[in-house]
C-alpha distance (Angstrom), angle and dihedral (degrees) to the residues before:
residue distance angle dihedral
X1 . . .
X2 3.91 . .
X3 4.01 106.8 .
X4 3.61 115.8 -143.7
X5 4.13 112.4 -113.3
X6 3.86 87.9 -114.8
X7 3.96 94.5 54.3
X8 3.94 89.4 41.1
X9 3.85 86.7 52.9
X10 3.93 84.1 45.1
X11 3.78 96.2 54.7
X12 4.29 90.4 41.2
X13 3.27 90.8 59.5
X14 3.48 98.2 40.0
X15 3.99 84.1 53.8
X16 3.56 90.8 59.4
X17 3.46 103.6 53.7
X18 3.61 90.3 52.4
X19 3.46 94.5 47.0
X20 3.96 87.4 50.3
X21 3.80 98.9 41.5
X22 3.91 84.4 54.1
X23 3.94 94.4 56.5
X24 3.85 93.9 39.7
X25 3.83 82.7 52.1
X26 4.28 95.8 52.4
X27 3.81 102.2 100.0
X28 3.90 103.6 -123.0
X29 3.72 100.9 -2.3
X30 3.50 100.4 157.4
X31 4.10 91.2 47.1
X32 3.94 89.6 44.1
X33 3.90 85.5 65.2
X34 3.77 90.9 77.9
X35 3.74 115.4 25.7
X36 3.92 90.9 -161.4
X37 3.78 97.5 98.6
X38 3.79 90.4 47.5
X39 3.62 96.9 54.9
X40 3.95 92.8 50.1
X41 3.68 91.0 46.4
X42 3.88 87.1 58.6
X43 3.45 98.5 41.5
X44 3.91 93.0 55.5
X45 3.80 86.8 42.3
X46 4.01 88.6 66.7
X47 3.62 87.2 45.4
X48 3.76 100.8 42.8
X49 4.20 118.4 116.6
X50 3.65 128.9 -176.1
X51 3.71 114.1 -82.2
X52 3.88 92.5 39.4
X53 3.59 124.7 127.1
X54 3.97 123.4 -158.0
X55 4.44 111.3 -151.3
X56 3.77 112.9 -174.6
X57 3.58 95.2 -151.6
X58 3.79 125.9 -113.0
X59 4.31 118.3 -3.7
X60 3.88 102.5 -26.5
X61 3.75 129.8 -168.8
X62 3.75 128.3 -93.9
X63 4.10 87.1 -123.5
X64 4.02 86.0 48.1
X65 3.98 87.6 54.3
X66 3.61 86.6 42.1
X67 4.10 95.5 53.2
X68 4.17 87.2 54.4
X69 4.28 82.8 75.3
X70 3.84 103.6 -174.9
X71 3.95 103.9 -3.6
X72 3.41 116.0 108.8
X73 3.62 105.6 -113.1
X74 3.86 143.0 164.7
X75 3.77 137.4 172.9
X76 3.21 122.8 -120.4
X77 4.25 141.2 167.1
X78 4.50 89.2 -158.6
X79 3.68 136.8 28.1
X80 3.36 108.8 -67.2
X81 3.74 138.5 -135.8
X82 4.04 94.9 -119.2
X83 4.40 78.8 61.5
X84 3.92 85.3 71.4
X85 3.81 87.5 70.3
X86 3.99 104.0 27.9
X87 4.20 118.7 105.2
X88 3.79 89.0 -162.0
X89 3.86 133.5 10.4
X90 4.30 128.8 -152.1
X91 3.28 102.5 -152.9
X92 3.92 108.8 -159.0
X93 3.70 124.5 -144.8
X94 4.10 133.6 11.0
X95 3.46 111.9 -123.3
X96 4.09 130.8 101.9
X97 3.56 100.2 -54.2
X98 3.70 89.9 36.2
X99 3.83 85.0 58.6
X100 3.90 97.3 49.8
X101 3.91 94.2 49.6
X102 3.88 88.1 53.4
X103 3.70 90.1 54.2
X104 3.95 93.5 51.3
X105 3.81 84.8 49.1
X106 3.72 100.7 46.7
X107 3.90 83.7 68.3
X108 3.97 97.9 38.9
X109 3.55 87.8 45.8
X110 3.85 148.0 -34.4
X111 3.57 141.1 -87.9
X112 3.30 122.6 -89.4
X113 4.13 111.4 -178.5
X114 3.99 138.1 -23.6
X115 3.54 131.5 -152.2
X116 3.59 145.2 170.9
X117 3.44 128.1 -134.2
X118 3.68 109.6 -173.5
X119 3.85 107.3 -72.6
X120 3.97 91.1 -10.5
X121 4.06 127.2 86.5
X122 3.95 120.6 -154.9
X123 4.03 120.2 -174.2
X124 3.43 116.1 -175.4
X125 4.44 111.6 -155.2
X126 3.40 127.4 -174.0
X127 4.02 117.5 -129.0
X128 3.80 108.2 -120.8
X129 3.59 91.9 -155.8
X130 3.78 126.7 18.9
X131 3.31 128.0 -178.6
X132 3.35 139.9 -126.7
X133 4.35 119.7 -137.0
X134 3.98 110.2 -131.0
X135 3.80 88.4 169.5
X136 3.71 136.5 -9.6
X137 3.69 117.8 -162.6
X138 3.22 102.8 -162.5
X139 4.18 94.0 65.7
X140 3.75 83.8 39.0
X141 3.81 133.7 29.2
X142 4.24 100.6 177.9
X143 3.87 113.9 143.7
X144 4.23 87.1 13.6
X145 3.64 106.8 137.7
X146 4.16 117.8 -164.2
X147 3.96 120.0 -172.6
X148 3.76 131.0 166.1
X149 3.55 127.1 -137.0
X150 3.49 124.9 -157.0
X151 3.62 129.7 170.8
X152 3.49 94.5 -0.7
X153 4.03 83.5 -53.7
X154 3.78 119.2 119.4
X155 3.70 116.2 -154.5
X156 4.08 121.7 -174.5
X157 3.57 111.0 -131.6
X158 3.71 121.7 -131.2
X159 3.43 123.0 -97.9
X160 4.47 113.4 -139.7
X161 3.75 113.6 167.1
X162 3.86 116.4 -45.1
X163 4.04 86.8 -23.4
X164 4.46 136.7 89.3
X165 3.28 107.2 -143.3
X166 3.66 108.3 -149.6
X167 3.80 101.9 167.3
X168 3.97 156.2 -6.0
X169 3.81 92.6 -79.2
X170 3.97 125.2 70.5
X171 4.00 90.2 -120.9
X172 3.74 84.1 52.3
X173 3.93 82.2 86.2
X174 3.60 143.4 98.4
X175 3.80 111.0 -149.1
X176 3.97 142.6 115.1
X177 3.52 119.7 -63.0
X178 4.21 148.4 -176.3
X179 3.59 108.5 -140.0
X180 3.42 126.1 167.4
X181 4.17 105.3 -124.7
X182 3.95 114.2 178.7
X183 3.68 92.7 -6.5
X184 3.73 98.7 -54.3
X185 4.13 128.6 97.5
X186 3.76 104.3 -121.0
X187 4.29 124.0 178.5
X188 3.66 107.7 -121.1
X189 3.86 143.0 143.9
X190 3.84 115.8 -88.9
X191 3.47 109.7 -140.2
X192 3.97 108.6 168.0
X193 3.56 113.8 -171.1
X194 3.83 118.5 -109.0
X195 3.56 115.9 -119.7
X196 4.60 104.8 -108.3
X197 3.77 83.7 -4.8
X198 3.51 140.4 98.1
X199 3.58 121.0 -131.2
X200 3.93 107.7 -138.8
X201 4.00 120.7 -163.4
X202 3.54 121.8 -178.3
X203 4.07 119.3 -159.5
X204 3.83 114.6 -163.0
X205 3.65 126.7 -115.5
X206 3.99 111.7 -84.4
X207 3.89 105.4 -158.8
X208 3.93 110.6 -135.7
X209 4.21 97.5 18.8
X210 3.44 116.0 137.5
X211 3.35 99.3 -178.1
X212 4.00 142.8 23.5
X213 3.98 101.9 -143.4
X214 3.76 123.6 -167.3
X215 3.58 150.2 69.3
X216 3.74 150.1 -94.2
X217 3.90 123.9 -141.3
X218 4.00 139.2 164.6
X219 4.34 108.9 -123.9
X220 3.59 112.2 -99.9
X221 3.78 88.8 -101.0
X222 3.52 94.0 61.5
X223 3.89 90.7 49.5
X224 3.67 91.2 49.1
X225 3.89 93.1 60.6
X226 4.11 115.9 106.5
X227 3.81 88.0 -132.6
X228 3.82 143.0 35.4
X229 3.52 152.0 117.0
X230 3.70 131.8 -90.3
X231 3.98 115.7 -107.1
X232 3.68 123.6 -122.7
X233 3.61 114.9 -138.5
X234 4.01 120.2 177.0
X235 4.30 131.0 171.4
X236 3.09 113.0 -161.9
X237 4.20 136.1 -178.5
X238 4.20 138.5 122.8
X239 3.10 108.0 -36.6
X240 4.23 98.3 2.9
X241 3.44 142.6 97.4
X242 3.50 127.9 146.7
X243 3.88 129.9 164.1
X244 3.86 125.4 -149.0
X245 4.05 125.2 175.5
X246 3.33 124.1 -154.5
X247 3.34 116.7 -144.7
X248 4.15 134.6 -167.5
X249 3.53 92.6 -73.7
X250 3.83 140.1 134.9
X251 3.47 117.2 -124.0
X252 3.64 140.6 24.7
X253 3.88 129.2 -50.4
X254 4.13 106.5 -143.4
X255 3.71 109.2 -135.3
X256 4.51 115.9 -164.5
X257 4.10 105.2 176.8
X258 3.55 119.4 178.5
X259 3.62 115.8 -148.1
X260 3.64 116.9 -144.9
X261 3.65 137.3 -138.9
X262 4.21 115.5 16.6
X263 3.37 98.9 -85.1
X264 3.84 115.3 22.3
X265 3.05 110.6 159.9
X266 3.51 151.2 -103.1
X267 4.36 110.7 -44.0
X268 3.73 120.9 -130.7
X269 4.28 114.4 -150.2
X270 3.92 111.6 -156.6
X271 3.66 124.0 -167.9
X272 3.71 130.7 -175.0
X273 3.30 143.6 150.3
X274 4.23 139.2 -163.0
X275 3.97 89.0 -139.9
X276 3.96 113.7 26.9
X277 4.05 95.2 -174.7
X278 3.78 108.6 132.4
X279 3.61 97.5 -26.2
X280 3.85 96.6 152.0
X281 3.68 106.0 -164.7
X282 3.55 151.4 -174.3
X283 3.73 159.0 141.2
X284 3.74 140.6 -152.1
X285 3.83 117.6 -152.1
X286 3.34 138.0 -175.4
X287 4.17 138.2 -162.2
X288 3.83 98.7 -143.1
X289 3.74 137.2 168.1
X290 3.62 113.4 -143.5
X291 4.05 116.5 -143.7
X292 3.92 131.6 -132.8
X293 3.92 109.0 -91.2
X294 3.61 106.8 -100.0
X295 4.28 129.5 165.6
């Protein structure tokens, strides 16, 4: 039988789609290609322990994510903030980023082992000195005060539910988030800056904390904009003061405070900014007490 060139065009295609509708439909295709990263991941499965964390290192792949199954693991180019609470680290993978995050850890800590599996490189550090989380404010915002002051005025904001309402507008409020911040969705505390106001947030005292661990950011979106000003963010308390700026930047900005004195006090956050359009913000801080270093 002698198909016509329209219904052999009609049965090509149709070929095609099949063809493609199977691959799209092969759970981890692309990873399956090289079983390297699958082998690690179940090698540092049987020697996971609670309080680990897992970092691919540098921007990994949803289907890399995906191949970790249950461990709990991010990707990331710098230290990041989950490293404040991690006993050991597996670092994934050997190449520049790999290489930065083992020189942060070679001063936080030491290394333990390194193997090869196939293609893929896992080093497993010790944390010198991990902490442990009296209060973090960004699960929990209790006995949080938030105030603006403008014109030398301060104004409480009210207090509906979980959220500050600081303003009119929806932004105009001070209340946990999900924002995605260098390509990950991270919890933290939107705090948008008011426009010829400052935005005033005051954390209660935590009796014993050492330290207030975290970091500030602006949401990818805002980072992708061609224009916008730099954010102002200030803590404040007896004996502290410390200044950071956040600038139009993807990704998160690590912040490690030490509080001084036993009791000192009760730390004020200030946020402002000289042009407030779209300058999604926020911060996730933690009340921490940081241990001796011990092996």
């Amino acid at each position: 039988m002698t198909l016509s060139l329209t219904e052999t065009l009609t049965r090509l295609v149709a070929a095609l789609a099949t063809a493609a509708a199977l691959v799209w439909c092969l759970p981890g295709w692309v990873a399956s290609v090289d079983p390297s990263l699958d082998d690690a991941a179940r090698y540092v499965a049987s020697q996971y322990r609670e309080g680990d964390l897992v970092v691919l290192a540098g921007s990994a792949r949803s289907y890399e994510l995906e191949r970790m199954g249950e461990l709990p693991a991010i990707a990331a180019e710098t230290l990041p903030y989950e490293a404040f609470r991690a006993q050991r680290i597996f670092v994934f993978g050997s190449g520049p980023a790999a290489a930065s995050l083992s020189r942060t850890l070679e001063h936080k800590g030491f290394l333990l082992w390194q193997q090869q599996f196939g293609n893929e490189e896992v080093s497993l550090y010790r944390v010198a000195s991990p902490v442990t989380v009296l209060r973090d404010f960004t699960a929990d915002l209790t006995g949080v005060t938030v105030s603006v002051r403008k014109e030398g005025k301060e104004r409480p904001c009210s207090l509906v539910g979980d959220r500050y309402i600081c303003g009119k507008e929806s932004w105009q409020q001070v209340h946990r988030v999900v924002e995605t911040i260098g390509g990950e969705p991270l919890e933290c505390i939107w705090s948008h800056p008011l426009p010829n106001a400052e935005l005033l947030i005051k954390l209660p005292e935590v009796q014993g904390a050492t330290h207030l661990a975290g970091w500030i950011a602006q949401s990818d979106y805002a980072a992708s904009l061609p224009t916008g000003a730099a954010i102002e963010f200030e803590m404040s308390a007896v004996s502290l003061y410390r200044r950071f700026v956040s600038q139009r930047t993807t990704g998160r900005q690590e912040i490690s405070q030490p509080l001084t004195g036993t009791a000192p006090g009760p730390v004020q956050l200030k946020i402002r900014s000289s042009d407030t359009g779209a300058r999604h913000f926020c911060w996730s801080l933690a009340a921490v007490v940081q241990r001796e270093d011990h092996r």
